[in-house]
Steps between C-alpha positions, in 0.01 A plus 500: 500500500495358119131548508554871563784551252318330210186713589730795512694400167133427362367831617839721339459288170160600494529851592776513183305372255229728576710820466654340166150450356390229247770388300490603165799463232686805353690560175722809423474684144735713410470750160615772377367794314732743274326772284624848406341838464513696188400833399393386136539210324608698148692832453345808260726539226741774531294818382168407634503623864375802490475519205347774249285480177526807298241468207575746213378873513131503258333765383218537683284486117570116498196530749288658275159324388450363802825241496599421852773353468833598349906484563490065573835427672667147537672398751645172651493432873810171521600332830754299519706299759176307566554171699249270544227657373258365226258859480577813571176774582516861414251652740426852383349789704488894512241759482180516277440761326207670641277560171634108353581237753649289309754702411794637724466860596749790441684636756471805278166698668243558331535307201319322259750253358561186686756184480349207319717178558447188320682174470628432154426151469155504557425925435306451802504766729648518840161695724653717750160461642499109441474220752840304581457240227378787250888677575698181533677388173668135556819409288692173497831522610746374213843368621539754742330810333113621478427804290156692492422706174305816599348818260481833648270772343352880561155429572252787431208463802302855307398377167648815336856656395658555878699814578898418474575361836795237652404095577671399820369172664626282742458140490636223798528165396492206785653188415440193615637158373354097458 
């Protein structure tokens, strides 16, 4: 009878180890991951949602001679409220004018006269038509404030004195933050 229970004790020992498999040593690791969601990292300054850029009435004259440009507007874009941010990206896009793709078209139909937009640092201008990088302007973010200069203009897209007419454009700026 002992030679049957150890063969029996053998044969459940065995029949265990095989369902536990080889034995291998295991650890635990425990972690854990916080983050948060925001819809920006920096606030526009009050004023500058939605906001409007009326440049000065101009005789339509000062396009005379074959000037195409007249009525230059400054303007400020600000955020502020900008955590952790180093660079904040002003991603410009709207329409192109159909005669002048570089500049943004008039909601105003037909017309002639266009919205040029530059950035006052540089007097480069902002292409409506443009690639990404050619409408991005990049500004460092001071403290907790960025602020983009822009220019604003009546463009003439005819090459001779226009007809009176009105200048409305629209212009959406994406932001995006490093």
């Amino acid at each position: 009878m002992t030679r049957i229970s150890s063969l029996t004790a053998w044969l459940c020992a065995s029949f265990f180890l095989w369902l536990a498999g080889p034995a291998n040593a295991v650890d635990t690791v425990r972690f854990n991951v916080t983050g948060r969601l925001v819809t920006s990292t920096c606030d526009f300054s009050v004023g500058d949602v939605d906001r409007t850029i009326a440049l000065d009435k101009i005789n339509v004259t000062a396009f005379a001679g074959g000037v195409q440009s007249a009525g230059k507007k400054d303007f400020t874009l600000s955020l502020i409220n900008c955590a952790n941010a180093t660079t904040a990206n002003f991603l410009f896009s709207g329409s192109p004018h159909l005669v002048d793709g570089q500049r943004f078209a008039n909601g105003v139909s037909p017309s002639v006269i266009a919205l040029w937009l530059t950035d006052t640092a540089t007097g480069t201008t902002i292409p409506a038509n443009g690639s990404v990088l050619q409408r991005t302007r990049s500004v460092p973010v001071t403290g907790s404030t960025a602020s983009l200069g822009l220019s604003a203009y009546y463009w003439n897209t005819s090459g001779s004195v226009p007809a009176p007419s009105k200048l409305t454009s629209r212009v959406t700026i994406t932001m995006s933050y490093l």
